[in-house]
C-alpha positions as CSV (number, residue, x, y, z in Angstrom):
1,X,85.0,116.3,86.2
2,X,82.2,118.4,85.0
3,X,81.8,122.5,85.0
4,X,79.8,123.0,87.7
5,X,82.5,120.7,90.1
6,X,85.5,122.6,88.7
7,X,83.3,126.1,89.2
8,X,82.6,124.8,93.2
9,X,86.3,123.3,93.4
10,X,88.0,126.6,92.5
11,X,85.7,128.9,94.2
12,X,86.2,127.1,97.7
13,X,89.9,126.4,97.3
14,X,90.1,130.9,96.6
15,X,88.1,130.9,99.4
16,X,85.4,132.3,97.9
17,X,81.7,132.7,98.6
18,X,79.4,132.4,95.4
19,X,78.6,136.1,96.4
20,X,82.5,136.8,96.1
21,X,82.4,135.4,92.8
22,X,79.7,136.7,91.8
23,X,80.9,140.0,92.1
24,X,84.5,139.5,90.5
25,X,83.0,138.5,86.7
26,X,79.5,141.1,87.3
27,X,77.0,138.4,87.5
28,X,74.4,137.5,90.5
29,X,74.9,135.2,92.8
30,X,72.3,133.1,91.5
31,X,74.0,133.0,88.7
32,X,77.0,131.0,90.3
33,X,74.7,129.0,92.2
34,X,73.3,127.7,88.6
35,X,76.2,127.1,87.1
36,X,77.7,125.0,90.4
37,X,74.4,122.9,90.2
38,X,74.1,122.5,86.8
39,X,71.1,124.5,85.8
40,X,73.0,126.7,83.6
41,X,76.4,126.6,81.8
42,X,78.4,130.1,81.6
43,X,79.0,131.5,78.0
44,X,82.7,131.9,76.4
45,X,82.9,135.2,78.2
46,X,82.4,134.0,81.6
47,X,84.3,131.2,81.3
48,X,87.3,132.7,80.2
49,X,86.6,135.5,83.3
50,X,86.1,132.5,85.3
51,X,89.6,131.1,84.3
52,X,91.0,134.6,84.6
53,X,89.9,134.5,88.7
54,X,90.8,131.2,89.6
55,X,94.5,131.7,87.5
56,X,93.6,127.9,85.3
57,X,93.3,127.5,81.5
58,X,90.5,127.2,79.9
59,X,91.1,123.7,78.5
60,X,91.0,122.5,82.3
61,X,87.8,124.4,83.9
62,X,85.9,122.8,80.7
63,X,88.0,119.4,80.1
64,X,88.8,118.6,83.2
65,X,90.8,115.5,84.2
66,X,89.1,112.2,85.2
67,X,92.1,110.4,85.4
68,X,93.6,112.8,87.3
69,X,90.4,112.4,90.1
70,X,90.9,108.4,89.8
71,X,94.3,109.0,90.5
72,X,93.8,111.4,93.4
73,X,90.7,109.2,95.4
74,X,93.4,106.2,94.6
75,X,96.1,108.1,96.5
76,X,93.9,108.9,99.4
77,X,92.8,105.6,99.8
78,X,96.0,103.6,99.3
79,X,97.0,106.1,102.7
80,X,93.7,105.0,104.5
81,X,94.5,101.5,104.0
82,X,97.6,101.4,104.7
83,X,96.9,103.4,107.7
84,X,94.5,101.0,109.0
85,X,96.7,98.0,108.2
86,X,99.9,99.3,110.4
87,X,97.0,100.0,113.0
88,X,95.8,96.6,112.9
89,X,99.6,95.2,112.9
90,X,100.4,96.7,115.8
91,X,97.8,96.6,117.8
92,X,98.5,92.5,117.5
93,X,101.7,92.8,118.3
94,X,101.0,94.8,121.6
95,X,98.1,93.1,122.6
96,X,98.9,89.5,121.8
97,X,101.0,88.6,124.8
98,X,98.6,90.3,127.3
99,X,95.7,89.2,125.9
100,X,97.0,85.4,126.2
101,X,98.0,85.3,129.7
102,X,94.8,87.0,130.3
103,X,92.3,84.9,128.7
104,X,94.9,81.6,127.9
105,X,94.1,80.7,124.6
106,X,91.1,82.1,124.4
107,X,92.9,85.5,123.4
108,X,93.0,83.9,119.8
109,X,89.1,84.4,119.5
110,X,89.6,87.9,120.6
111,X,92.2,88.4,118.0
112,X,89.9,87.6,115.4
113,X,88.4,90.3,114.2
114,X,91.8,92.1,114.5
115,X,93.2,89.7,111.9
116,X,89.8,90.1,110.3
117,X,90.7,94.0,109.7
118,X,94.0,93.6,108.6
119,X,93.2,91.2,106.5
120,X,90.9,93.1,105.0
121,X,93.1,96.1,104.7
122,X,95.4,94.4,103.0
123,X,93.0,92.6,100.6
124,X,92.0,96.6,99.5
125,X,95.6,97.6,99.4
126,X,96.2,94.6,96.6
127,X,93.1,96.1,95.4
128,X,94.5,99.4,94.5
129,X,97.5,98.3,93.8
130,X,96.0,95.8,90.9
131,X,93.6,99.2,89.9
132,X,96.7,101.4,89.5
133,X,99.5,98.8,88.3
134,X,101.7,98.7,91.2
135,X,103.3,95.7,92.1
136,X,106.5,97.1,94.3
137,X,107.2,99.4,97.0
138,X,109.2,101.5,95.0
139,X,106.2,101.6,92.4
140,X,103.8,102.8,95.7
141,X,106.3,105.2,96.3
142,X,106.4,107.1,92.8
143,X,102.7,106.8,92.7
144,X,102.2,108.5,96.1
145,X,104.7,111.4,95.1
146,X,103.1,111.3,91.4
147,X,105.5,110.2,89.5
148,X,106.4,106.8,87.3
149,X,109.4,104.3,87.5
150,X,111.3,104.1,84.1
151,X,109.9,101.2,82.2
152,X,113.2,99.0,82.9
153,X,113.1,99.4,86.3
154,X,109.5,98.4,86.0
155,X,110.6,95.5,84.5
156,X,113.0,94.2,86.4
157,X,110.7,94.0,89.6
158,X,108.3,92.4,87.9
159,X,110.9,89.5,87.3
160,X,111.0,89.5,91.3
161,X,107.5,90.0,92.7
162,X,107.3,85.9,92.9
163,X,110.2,85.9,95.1
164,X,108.9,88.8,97.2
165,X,105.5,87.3,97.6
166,X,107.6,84.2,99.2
167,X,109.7,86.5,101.1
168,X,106.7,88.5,103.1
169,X,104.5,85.0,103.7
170,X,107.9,83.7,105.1
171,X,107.9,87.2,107.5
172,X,104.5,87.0,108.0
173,X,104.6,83.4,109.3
174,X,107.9,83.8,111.4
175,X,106.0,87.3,112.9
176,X,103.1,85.1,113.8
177,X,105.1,82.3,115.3
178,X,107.5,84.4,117.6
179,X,104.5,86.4,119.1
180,X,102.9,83.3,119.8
181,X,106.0,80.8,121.2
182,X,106.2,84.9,123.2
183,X,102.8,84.6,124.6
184,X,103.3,80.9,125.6
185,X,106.7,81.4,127.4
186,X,105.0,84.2,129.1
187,X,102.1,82.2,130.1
188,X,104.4,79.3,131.3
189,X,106.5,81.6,133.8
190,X,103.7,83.8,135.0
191,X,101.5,81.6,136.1
């Protein structure tokens, strides 16, 4: 993270205008406006009144943490992913059935590009989990709440994660062939 970012950043989060801050360390607004697009960089003076307003150290309005922003869009996008893969889930299970005694087996073409999504979803979860070195749930769990397994326990799961690959294609299959025996029975006493 550069100056100007971490300047922007802690103005907006203070809710403050660059007129605001302006005012607080006695320089003009242009001034702030500079520094935030990186025309100018503040002296030693300013930037220790600019860690003075937005209460920080120093050593993070200049240094900054990339990891820590990695971290952080990781997070956010691990959630969206997720998000969209329970979406995708469910709506299968809901509309499967329906959709099959509606359209016979054609349903399965309009299933498609559901399966497409979630598989997709998944696909970026794996993604992120590869990127930030999480293989179990109760890794994605202390990553989300930023914190770290002990290296043991780390261990141990890794010894596991071929069994619980096994175990969720096992699920996965099962899930796919109950809906669908569902959907035929269905089909078979409704029409």
């Amino acid at each position: 993270m550069d100056l100007s970012f971490q300047i922007k950043k802690h103005r907006e989060a203070q809710h403050l205008s660059q007129e605001d801050l302006s005012e607080k360390i006695f320089v003009s607004r242009q001034t702030i406006s500079n520094w935030e697009n990186e025309r100018s960089y503040p002296d030693v003076q300013n930037l220790l009144l600019l860690g003075e307003v937005f209460n920080v150290s120093l050593d993070e309005l200049v240094k900054g943490d990339v990891k820590m922003m990695k971290h952080e869009l990781n997070h956010a996008a691990l959630k969206q992913w997720s998000a969209v893969m329970f979406g995708a889930m469910l709506s299968l299970a809901v509309l499967t059935i329906p959709a099959i005694l509606i359209f016979d087996w054609w349903a399965l073409l309009i299933m498609l590009p559901l399966i497409a999504v979630l598989l997709f979803a998944a696909f970026r979860i794996e993604n992120l989990k590869k990127l930030n070195d999480l293989r179990t749930y109760q890794e994605i769990l202390a990553f989300l709440d930023n914190q770290q397994l002990p290296v043991e326990e780390k261990q141990n799961n890794n010894s596991a994660r071929g069994q619980k690959i096994l175990l969720v294609i096992l699920v996965t299959v099962v899930f796919m062939m109950i809906t669908f025996i569902c959907g035929y029975i269905a089909l078979k006493l409704l029409r």
